[in-house]
C-alpha positions in Angstrom: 5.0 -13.3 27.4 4.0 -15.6 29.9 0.4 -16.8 27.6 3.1 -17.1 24.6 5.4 -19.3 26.5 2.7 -21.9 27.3 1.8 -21.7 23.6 5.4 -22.6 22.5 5.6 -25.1 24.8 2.6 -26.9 23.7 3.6 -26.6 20.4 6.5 -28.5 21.2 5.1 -30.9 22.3 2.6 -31.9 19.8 5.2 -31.5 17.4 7.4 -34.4 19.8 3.8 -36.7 19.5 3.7 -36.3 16.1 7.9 -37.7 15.8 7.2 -40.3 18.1 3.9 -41.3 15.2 1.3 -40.2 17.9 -0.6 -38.1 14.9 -4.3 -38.5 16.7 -2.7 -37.2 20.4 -0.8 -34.6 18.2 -3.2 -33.0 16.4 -5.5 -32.8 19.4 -2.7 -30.7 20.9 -2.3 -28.5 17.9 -6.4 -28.1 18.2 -6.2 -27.4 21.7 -3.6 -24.5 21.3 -6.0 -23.1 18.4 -9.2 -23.6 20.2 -8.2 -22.3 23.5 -5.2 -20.1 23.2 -4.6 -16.4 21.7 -2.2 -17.3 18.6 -0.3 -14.7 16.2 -0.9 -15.5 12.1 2.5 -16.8 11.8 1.7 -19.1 14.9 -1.7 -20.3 13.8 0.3 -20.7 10.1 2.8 -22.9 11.6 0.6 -25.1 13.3 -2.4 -25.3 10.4 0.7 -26.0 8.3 1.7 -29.3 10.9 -1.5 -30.3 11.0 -2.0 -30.6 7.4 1.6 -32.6 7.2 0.5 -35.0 9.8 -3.1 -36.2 8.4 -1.4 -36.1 5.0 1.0 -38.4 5.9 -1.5 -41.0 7.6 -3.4 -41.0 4.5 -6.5 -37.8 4.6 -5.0 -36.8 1.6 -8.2 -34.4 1.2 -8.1 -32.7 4.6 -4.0 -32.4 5.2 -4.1 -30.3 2.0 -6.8 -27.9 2.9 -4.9 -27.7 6.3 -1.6 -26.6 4.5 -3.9 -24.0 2.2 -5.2 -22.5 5.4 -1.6 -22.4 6.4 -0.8 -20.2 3.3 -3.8 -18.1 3.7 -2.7 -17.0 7.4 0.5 -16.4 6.5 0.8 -15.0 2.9 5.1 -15.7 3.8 5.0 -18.7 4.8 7.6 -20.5 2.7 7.8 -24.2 4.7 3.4 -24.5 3.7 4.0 -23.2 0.4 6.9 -25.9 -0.3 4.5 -28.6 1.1 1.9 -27.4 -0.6 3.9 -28.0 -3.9 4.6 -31.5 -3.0 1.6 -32.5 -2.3 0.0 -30.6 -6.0 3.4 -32.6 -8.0 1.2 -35.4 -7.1 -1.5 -34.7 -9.2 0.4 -33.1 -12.7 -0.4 -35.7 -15.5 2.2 -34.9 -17.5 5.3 -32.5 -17.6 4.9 -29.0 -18.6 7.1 -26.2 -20.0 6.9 -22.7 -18.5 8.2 -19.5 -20.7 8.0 -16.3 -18.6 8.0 -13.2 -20.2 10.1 -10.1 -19.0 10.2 -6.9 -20.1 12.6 -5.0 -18.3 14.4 -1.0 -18.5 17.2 -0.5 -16.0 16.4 -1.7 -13.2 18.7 -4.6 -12.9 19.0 -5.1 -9.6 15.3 -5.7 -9.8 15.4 -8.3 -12.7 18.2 -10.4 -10.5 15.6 -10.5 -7.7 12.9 -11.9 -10.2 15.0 -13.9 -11.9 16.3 -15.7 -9.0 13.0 -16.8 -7.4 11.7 -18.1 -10.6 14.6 -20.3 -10.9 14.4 -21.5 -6.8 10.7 -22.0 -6.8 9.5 -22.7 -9.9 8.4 -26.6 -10.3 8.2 -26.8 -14.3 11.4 -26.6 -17.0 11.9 -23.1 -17.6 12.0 -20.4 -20.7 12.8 -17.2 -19.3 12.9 -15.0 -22.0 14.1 -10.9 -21.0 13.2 -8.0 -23.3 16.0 -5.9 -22.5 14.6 -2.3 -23.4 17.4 -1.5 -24.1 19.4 -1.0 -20.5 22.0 0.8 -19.7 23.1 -0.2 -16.2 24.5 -3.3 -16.8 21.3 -5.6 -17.6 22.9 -6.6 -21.0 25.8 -7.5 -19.1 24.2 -9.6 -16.5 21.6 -11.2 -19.6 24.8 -12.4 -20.8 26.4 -14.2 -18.2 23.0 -15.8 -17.3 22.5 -17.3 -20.5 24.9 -19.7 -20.1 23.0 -21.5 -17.9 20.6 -22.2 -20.7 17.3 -21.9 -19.4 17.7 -17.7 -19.8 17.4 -16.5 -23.3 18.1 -12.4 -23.8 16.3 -10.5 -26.4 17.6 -7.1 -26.8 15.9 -4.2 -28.4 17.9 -2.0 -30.6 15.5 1.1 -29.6 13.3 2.0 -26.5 10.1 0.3 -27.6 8.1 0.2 -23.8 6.7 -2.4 -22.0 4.2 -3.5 -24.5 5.9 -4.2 -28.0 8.6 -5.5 -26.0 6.0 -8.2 -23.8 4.6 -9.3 -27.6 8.0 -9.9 -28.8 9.0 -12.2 -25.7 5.8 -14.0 -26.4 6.8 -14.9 -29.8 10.1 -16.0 -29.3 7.9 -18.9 -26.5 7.7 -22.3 -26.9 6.1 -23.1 -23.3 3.1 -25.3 -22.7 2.4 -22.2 -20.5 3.2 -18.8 -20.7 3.8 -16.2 -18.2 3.9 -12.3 -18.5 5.8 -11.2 -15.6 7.2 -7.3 -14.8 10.9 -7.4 -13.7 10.0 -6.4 -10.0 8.2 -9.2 -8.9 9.2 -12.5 -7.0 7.3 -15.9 -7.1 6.6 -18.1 -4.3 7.4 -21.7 -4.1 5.2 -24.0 -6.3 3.6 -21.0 -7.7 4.0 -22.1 -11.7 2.5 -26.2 -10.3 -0.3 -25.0 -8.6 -1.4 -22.6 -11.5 -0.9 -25.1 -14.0 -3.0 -27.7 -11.4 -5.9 -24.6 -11.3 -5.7 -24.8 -15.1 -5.9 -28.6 -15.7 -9.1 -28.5 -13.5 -11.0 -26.7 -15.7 -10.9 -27.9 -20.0 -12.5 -24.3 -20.1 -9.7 -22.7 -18.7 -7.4 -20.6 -21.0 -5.7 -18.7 -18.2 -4.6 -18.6 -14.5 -4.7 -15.4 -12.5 -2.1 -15.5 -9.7 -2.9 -14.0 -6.1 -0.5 -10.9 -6.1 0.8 -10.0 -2.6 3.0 -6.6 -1.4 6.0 -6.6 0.4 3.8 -6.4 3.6 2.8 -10.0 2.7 -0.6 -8.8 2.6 -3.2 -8.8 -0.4 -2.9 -6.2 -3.3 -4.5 -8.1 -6.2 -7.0 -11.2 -5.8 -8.1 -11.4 -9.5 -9.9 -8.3 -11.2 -13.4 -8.1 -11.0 -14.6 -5.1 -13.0 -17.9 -3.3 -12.1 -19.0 -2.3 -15.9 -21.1 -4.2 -18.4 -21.2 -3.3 -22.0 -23.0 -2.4 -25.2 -21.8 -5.1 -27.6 -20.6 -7.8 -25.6 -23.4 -10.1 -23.3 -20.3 -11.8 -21.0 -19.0 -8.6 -19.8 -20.2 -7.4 -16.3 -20.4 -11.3 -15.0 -18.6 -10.4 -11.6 -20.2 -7.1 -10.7 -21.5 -8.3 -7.0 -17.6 -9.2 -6.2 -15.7 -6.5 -3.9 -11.7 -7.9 -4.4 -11.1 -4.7 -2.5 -12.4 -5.9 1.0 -9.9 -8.4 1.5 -6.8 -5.9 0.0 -4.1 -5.1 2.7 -5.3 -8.2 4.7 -3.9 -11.8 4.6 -6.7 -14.5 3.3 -7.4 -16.1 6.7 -11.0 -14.7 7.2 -12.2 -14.3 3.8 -13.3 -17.4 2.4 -14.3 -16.5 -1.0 -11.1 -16.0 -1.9 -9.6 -18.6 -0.5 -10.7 -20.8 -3.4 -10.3 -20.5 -7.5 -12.6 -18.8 -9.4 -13.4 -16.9 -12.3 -12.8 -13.4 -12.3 -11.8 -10.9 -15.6 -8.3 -10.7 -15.8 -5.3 -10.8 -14.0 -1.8 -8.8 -13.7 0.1 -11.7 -14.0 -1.5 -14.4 -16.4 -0.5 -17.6 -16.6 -1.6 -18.8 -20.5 -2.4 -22.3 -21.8 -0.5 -22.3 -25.2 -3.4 -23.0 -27.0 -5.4 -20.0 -25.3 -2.6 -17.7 -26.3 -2.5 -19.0 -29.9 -6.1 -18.0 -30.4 -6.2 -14.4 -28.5 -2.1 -13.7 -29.6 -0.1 -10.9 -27.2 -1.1 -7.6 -26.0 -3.1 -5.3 -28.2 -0.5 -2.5 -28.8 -2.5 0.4 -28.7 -2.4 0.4 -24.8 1.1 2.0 -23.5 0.9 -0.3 -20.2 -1.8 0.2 -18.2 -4.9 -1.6 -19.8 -3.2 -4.1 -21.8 -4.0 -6.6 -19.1 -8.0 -6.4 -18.6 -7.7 -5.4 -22.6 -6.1 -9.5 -23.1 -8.6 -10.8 -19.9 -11.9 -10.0 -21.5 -10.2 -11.2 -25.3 -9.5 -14.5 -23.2 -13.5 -14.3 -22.4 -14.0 -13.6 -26.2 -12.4 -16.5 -27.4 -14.9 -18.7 -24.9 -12.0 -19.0 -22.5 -12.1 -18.8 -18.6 -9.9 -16.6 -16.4 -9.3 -18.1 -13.1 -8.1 -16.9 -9.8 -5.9 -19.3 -8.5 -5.3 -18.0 -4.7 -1.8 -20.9 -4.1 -0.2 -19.6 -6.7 1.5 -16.1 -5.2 3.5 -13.6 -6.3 5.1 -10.6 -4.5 5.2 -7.5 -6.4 7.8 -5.1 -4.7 5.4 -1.8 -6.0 6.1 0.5 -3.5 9.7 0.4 -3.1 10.6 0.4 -7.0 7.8 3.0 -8.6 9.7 6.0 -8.2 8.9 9.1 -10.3 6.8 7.3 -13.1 4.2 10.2 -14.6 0.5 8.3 -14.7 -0.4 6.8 -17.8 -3.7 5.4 -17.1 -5.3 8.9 -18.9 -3.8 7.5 -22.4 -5.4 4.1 -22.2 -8.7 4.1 -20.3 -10.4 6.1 -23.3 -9.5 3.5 -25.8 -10.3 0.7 -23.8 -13.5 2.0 -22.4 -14.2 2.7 -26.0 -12.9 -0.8 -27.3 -15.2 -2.9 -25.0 -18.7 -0.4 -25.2 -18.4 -0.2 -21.3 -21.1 1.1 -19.5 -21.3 1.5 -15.5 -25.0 2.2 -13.7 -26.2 2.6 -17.5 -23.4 5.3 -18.6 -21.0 5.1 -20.9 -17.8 5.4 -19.8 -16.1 7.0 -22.5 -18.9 10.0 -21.6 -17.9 9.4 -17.4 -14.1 10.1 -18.4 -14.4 12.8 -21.0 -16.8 14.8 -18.7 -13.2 14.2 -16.1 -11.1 15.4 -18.6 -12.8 17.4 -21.0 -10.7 20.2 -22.9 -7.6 21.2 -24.7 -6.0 20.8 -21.5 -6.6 17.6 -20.7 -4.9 16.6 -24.4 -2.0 18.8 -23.8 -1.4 17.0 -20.6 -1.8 13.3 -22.7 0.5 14.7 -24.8 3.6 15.5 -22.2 2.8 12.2 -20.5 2.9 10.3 -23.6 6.6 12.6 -24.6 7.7 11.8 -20.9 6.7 7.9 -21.1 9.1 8.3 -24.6 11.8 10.0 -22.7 11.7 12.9 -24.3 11.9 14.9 -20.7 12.3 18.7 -22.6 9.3 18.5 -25.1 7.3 17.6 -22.1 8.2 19.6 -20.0 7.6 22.6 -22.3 4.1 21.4 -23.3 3.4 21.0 -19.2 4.7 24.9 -19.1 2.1 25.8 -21.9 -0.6 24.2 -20.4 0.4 26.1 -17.1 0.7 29.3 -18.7 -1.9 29.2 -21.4 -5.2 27.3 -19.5 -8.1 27.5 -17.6 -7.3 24.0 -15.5 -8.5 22.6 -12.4 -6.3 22.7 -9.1 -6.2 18.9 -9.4 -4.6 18.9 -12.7 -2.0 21.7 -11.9 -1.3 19.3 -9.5 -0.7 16.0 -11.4 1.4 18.9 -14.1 3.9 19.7 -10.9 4.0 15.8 -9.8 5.2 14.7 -13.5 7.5 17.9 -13.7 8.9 17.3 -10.7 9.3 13.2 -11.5 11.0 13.8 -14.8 13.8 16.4 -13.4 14.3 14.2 -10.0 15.2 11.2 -12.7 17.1 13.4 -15.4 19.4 13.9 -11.9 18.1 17.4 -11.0 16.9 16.2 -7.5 16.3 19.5 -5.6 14.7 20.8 -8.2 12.1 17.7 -8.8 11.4 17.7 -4.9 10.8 21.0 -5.0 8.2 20.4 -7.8 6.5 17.4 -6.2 6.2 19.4 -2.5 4.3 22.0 -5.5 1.9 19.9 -6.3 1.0 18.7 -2.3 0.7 22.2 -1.6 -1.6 22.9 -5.1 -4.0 19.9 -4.0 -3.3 18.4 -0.8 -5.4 15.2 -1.8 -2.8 14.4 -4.4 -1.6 10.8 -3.1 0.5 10.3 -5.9 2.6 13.1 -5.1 2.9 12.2 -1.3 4.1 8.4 -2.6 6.7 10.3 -5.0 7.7 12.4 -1.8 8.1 9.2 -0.1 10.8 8.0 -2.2 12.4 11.0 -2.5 12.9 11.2 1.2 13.3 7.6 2.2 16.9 8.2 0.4 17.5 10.5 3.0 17.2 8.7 5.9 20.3 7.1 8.3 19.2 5.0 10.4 15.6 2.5 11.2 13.4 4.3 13.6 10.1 3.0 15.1 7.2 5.8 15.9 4.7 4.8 18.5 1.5 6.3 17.5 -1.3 7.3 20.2 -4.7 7.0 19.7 -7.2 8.3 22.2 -10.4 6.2 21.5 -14.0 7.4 21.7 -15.5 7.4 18.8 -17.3 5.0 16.6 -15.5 1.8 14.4 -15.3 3.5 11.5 -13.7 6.6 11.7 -11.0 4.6 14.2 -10.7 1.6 11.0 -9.7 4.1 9.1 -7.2 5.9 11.6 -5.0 2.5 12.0 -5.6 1.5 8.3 -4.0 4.8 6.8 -1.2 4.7 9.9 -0.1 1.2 8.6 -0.9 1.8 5.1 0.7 5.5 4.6 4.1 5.4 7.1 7.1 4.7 6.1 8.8 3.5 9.5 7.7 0.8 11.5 4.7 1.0 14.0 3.6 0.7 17.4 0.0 1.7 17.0 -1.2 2.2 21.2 -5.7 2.9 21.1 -6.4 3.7 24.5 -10.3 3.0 25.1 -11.9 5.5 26.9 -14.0 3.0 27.6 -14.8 1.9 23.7 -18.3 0.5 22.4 -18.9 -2.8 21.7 -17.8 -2.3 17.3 -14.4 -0.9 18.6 -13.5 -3.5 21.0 -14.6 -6.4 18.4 -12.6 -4.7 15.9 -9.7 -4.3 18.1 -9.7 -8.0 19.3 -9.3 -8.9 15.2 -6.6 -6.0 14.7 -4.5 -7.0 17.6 -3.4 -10.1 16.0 -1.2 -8.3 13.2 1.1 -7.8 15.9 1.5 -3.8 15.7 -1.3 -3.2 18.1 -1.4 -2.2 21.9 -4.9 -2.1 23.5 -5.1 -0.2 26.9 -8.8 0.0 28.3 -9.9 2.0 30.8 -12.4 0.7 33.5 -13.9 4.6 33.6 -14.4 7.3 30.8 -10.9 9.3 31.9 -11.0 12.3 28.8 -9.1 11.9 26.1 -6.0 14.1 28.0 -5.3 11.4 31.0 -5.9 8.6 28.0 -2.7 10.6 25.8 -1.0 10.0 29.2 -1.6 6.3 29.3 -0.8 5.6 26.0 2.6 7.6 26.4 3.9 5.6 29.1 3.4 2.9 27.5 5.3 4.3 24.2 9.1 2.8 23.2 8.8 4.6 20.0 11.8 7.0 18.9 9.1 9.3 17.7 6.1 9.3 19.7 2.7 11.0 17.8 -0.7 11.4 19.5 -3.2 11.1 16.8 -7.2 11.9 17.1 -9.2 8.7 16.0 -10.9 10.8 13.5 -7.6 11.4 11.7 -6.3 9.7 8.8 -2.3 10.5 7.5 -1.3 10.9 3.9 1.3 8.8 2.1 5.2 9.5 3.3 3.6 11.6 6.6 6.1 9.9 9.1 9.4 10.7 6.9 8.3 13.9 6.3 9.0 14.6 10.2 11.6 12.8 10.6 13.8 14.4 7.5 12.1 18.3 8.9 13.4 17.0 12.7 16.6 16.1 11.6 17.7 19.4 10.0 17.7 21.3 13.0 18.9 19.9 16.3 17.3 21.8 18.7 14.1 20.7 17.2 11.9 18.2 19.6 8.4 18.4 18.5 7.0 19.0 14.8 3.7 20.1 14.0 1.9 18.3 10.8 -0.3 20.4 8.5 -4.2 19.1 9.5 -6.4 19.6 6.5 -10.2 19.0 6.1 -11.5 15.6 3.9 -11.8 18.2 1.0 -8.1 19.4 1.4 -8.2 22.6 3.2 -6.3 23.9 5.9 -7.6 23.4 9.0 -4.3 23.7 11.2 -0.5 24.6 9.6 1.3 24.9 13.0 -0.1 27.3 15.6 1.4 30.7 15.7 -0.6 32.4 12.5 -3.9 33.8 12.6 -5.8 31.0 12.2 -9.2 32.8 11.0 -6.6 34.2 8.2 -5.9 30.7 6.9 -8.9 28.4 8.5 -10.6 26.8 4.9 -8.4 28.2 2.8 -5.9 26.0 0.4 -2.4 26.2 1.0 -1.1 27.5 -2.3 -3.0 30.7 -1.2 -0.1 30.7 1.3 3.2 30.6 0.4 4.8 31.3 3.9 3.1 28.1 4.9 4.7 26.0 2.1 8.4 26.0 4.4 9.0 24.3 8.0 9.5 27.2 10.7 8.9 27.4 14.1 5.7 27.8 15.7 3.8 27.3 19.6 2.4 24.1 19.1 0.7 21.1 16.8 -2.9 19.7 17.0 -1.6 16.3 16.4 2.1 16.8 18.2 4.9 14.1 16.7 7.6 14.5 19.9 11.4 13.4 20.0 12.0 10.8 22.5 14.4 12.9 24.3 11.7 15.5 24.0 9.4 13.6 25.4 11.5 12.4 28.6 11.7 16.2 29.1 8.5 17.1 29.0 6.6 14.5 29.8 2.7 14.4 29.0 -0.3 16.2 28.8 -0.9 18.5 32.0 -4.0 17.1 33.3 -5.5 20.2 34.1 -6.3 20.8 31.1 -9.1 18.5 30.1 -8.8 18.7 26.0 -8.7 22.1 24.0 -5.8 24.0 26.0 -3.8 20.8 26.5 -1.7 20.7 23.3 -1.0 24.7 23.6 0.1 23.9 27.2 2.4 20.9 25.9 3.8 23.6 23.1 4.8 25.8 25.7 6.5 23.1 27.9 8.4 22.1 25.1 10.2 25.1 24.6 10.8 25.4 28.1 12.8 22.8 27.8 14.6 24.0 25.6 13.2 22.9 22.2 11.4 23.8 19.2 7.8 23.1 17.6 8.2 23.5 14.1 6.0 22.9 12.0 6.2 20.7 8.9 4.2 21.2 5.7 4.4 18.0 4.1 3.3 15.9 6.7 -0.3 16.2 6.5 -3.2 14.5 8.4 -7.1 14.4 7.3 -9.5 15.3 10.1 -12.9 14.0 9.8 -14.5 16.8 12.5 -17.1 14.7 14.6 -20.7 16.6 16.3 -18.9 16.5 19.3 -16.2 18.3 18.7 -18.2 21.4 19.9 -18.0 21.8 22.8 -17.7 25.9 23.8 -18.0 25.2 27.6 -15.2 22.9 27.9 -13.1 24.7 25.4 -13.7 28.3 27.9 -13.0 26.1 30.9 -9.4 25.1 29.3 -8.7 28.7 28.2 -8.8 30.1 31.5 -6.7 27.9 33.1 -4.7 27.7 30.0 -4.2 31.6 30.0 -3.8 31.8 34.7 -1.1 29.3 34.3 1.0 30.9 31.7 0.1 34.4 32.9 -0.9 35.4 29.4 -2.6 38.3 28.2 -3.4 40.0 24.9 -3.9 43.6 23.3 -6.7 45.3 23.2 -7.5 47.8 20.1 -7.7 50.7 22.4 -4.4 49.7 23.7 -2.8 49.6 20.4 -4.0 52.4 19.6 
């Protein structure tokens, strides 16, 4: 607090130099906080965002902007740079535009308000907004109406469900926009987003379309232009951006990747931002695509009629994905054929039209096309009996039964049978426990459930490499649903982990505790416990990796039972099989097995302890940490038993699952006999022998 305080204090004061039109004395202050002081993203935002204003305003025109794009770049929500931003790009438009913005939308009003809203707020250009209403049946029409009167909304109701596609092309020819805008009904727009897109545009006489920089709730990176890996038969231009990786900077903000800090070309976008003329040569979606390729589908026919896409990274949109896609059946398996097909794409030399049919070869595999398609058409019963045929009647894969269960269980959970659809989507985790979609249906499901915000402090012994640790905190921030406290305890770490660390700690959700001495990764637990504030405290290996919902899983097993203080996640292997399901069953019996071999492990019940222990606070006050004694193996037994001495229960929890990534030097038989004998003389503990059985 005290290194923070000096921080804001200097801030102040450069920001006092720069009222009192000291700009030279002001930005050296703002450089000497950067240069020589540790700063969080929104700090280092604020002040790249001052700096800018302050040389723009005595004339470096060139410079103050790039300082207010560096200011968007730290902080992806940083509404005062984005706003500055767009006065200093209204400078540079040569002449008014028009903006129509396409939305298709199907009840989810509360949504479309959202969207509508920040267009209207933060949009520079005149408006069209022109709403496909699908049709709705929650009040959308209702709310369509009332909006139109302020004249720059103009409803178009569909007399049948016609899905997303026809209802896109029919917005698109009811525009009359200079530019044209296909956005989805669960997105918001940034300040200046439609000026600097139309600047990005203008730049380039080549350029038919602008690809925004799409951003998740998170503020952090989901889409930064599409840069597609495949090349093709027929068509030379395809396969121009194959050396691009967009997914190295996904999940982060833009500070420290500079490639993407600028436009470019890229080959499509999920939001496209049209010149008129562009769309008058390539026309709307192509309508054999449902939903899912229509956009790289209209990309690479922007490429065909010797158009540019380009990736304009100030023009932002926030797509809310995560809290609004709730039980939606993949569609991607009706599309990818025919576009793969369309476009003659090959990747590494191979087709992929042969890549996907060897993936989903059979009559199966059409069934299942068929009850997706039927489901995407709302009619829940036929697909749901052609998902029972292909159950009853096929030789399928694991993974497939499992997508069948997920899309079961999503059509009952939103035809308002919602025991029954959980009960199908916890059917498909426990068919192929590498099923992410059905963990991020589970999600949803539960997150209705809960009462009350709760923050889980998650400990993480370090001793391992940067890698397998990367991908610990990465799927801890990526796959909880609460909020974190994230506490790596070096034991001491190499030089990779501690460089890694330094970069991580600036997101804010990061504790670092190092020790001077390797201590064992027991005493380390101990550290990072007392440090905890979490209501939920979980001691993770940092060669684990949690699925999707893991954290609400606990909590909504926890909460069912009061005299429960410690839950016990199912630890699977990287290829999905059991490795630990709560430690009172014969673990030989079960050990590399999958769990729909097991249907007593598909239910919480009690059981003597977790390998990866998620503790109640009041638990945890009880019981305290780790005994010492015990060096590794024995401790989290040990910790089992103390927890029911205190009068609470382990119980185990079969839809919280972590991925263990088993290092060399987990074997260790000497250590583990050392921690079984004092294990077994402190409890006293003894066990059968045949003869005595007998």
């Amino acid at each position: 607090m005290h290194g923070e305080a000096i921080v804001n204090d200097m801030y102040k004061r450069a920001l006092e130099l720069a009222n009192e039109g000291r700009a030279v004395e002001a930005i050296e202050a703002l450089k000497e906080i950067l240069d020589n002081h540790a700063t969080t993203c929104s700090q280092r935002s604020m002040i790249y965002n001052d700096a800018g204003s302050i040389l723009y305003s005595r004339g470096d025109a060139v410079n103050g902007e790039e300082f207010i794009k560096r200011a968007v770049f730290t902080d992806l929500f940083n509404l005062v740079a984005y706003r500055n931003l767009k006065q200093v790009n209204a400078l540079k438009v040569r002449k008014p535009h028009k903006f129509s913005i396409v939305i298709s939308t199907f009840n989810r009003v509360e949504w479309l308000k959202k969207c509508v809203e920040s267009i209207r707020n933060n949009s520079y250009f005149p408006l069209e907004i022109l709403v496909v209403c699908d049709p709705c049946k929650d009040g959308t029409e209702d709310y369509l109406a009332s909006e139109s009167e302020k004249g720059d909304l103009i409803p178009v109701i569909n007399e049948e469900h016609l899905g997303v596609t026809v209802s896109t092309n029919k917005g698109l020819l009811r525009s009359t926009g200079d530019y044209i805008c296909i956005l989805n009904d669960d997105v918001e727009v940034m300040p200046g987003w439609d000026l600097a897109a139309a600047c990005t545009i203008d730049a380039d006489p080549s350029a038919g379309c602008a690809v925004p920089l799409v951003i998740s709730e998170e503020g952090t990176v989901a889409n930064p232009g599409s840069y597609w890996p495949y090349k093709s038969l027929h068509f030379s231009w395809i396969g121009k951006y194959t050396g691009v990786d967009p997914y190295c900077v996904v999940g982060n903000t833009l500070e420290n990747f500079p490639d993407f800090q600028v436009p470019r070309e890229c080959d499509y976008g999920i939001f496209p931002v049209m010149k008129r003329e562009c769309y008058e040569k390539v026309g709307g979606l192509d309508l054999q695509f449902a939903h899912y390729c229509a956009d790289p589908d209209l990309g690479y026919r922007i490429q065909q009629q010797g158009y540019k896409n380009i990736y304009c990274p100030t023009s932002v949109i926030m797509h809310c994905w995560m809290s609004n896609h709730k039980g939606v059946p993949s569609r991607t398996s009706l599309d990818e054929p025919k576009f793969y097909e369309k476009w003659a794409l090959t990747q590494d030399g191979v087709k992929m039209t042969d890549m996907f049919k060897a993936m989903h070869e059979g009559q199966a595999m059409e069934m299942y096309n068929t009850a997706v398609a039927l489901a995407t058409d709302g009619k829940f019963e036929e697909a749901l009996g052609v998902y029972r045929d292909i159950i009853k009647g096929q030789t399928v894969s694991r993974l497939l039964i499992s997508f069948i269960y997920n899309d079961i269980g999503s059509i009952l959970y939103s035809s308002g049978c919602a025991d029954l659809g959980e009960e199908f989507v916890k059917k498909a985790i426990f068919t192929e426990c590498l099923n992410t979609l059905a963990y991020k249906n589970l999600m949803n499901m539960n997150s209705l459930k809960v009462k009350k915000e709760l923050k889980f402090s998650i400990i993480i012994p370090a001793c391992g490499g940067e890698e397998s640790l990367k991908k610990c905190i990465t799927s801890v921030r990526n796959n909880g649903f609460f909020s974190n406290e994230i506490i790596v305890i070096c034991d001491p770490c190499k030089d990779g982990v501690r460089d890694y660390l330094s970069r991580e700690i600036e997101k804010g959700d990061l504790i670092i505790l190092n020790n001077e001495r390797r201590i064992g990764t027991v005493e380390s637990a101990n550290k990072g416990l007392l440090k905890s504030s979490g209501d939920y405290i979980c001691i993770l290996g940092d060669d684990a990796e949690v699925m999707p919902g893991w954290d609400l899983s606990i909590v909504c097993t926890i909460d069912e039972d009061p005299l429960a203080g410690c839950a016990a996640p199912l630890v699977i292997s990287e290829k999905g099989l059991i490795l630990s399901s709560g430690t009172d069953v014969d673990v030989s019996r079960v050990s590399g097995k999958t769990l729909d071999e097991f249907p007593e492990l598909q239910s919480p019940r009690e059981c003597d302890y977790a390998v990866f222990p998620v503790m109640k606070r009041e638990c945890l006050d009880k019981v305290v940490g780790f005994d010492t004694r015990s060096r590794k193996y024995s401790a989290g037994p040990d910790l089992g038993h103390r927890v029911r001495e205190a009068g609470y229960k382990n119980i185990y929890c079969p839809t919280s699952v972590v991925v263990r990534h088993l290092r060399d030097d987990h074997d260790a038989p000497g250590e583990l006999n050392n921690d079984e004998a004092v294990f077994c003389n402190k409890r006293g503990l003894t066990q059968k022998t045949e003869d005595q059985e007998e």
